[in-house]
C-alpha positions in Angstrom: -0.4 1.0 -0.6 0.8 4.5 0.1 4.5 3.4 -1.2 3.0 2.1 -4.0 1.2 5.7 -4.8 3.9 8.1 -4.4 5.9 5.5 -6.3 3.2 6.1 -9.2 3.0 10.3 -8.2 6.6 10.2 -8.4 6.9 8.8 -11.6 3.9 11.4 -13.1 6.0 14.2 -11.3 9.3 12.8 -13.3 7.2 12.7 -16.5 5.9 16.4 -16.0 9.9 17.6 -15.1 11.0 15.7 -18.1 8.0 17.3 -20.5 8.8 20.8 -18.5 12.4 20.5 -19.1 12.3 18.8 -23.0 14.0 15.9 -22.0 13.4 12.9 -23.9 11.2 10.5 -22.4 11.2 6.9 -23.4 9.4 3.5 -22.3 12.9 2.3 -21.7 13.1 4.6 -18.9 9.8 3.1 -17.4 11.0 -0.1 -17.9 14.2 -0.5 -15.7 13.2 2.7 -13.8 9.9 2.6 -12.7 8.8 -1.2 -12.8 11.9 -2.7 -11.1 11.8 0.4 -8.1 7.8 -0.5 -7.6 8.6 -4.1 -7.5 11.3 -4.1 -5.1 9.3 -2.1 -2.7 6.0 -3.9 -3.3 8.9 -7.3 -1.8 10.4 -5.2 0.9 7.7 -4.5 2.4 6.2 -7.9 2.1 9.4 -9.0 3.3 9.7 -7.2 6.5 5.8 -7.7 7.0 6.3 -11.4 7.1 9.5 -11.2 9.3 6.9 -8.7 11.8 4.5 -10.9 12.0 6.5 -14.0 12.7 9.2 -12.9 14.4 10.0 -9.1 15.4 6.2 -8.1 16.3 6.5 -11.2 19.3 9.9 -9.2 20.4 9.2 -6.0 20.1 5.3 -6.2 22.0 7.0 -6.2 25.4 8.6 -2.9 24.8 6.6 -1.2 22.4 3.1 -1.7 21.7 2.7 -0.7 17.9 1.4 -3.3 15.4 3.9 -4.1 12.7 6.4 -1.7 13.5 9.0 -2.8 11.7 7.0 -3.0 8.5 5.5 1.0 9.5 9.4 2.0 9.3 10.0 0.6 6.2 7.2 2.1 4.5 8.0 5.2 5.9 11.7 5.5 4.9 10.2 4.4 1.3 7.8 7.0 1.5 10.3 9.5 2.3 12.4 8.6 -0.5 9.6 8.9 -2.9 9.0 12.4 -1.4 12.6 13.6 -1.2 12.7 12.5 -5.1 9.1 14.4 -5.9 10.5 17.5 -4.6 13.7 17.2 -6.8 12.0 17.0 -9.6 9.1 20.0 -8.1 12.5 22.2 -8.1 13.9 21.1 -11.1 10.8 23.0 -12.9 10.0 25.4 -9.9 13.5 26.5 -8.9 11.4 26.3 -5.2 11.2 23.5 -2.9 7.3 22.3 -2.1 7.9 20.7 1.1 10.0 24.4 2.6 6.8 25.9 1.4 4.7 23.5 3.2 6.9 23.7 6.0 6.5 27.7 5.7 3.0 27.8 5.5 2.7 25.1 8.8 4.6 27.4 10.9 2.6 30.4 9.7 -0.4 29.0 10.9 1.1 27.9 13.7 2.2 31.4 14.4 -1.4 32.4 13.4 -3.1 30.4 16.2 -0.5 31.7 18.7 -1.7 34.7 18.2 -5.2 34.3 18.0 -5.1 32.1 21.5 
């Protein structure tokens, strides 16, 4: 469900670059952009879910005690993409990066409580 999400934040976050940017958007775009990508992840994942709970779950319990891991993994890497992709298009429009200056402000804070400790 999560891939599925930043799939759809992604593609608001495209629409908002392309409005920012005045490029053309079209429903072709969304057609053989949008629809196929959320479809082929929507299978992967069902894919590799089916194969964990057949087959890899059973070999992987005796060495690692996570539920579905293969199928986490997936969605992950997915996920990542979708971010990776999101922050393009944030810097596009920006000219900054959102996840260095998430990554910024964590180690601030971290810094911060250092500090206060």
């Amino acid at each position: 469900m999560l891939v599925a999400l930043s799939t759809i934040l992604d593609t608001i976050v495209g629409l908002w670059k392309a409005a920012k940017l005045k490029e053309k958007i079209t429903s072709k775009k969304a057609r053989f952009g949008f629809v196929p990508k959320l479809i082929s992840y929507v299978a992967a994942i069902m894919l590799v879910y089916m194969s964990d709970y057949f087959i890899i779950s059973e070999l992987l319990s005796t060495v690692i005690s996570i539920e579905f891991f293969a199928t986490k993994v997936v969605a992950l890497a997915l996920l990542s993409v979708e971010v990776k992709s999101i922050d393009e298009s944030f810097k596009a429009v920006k000219d900054c990066s959102f996840l260095e200056k998430i990554t910024g402000l964590i180690l601030k804070m971290k810094d911060i409580k250092k500090h206060l400790k």
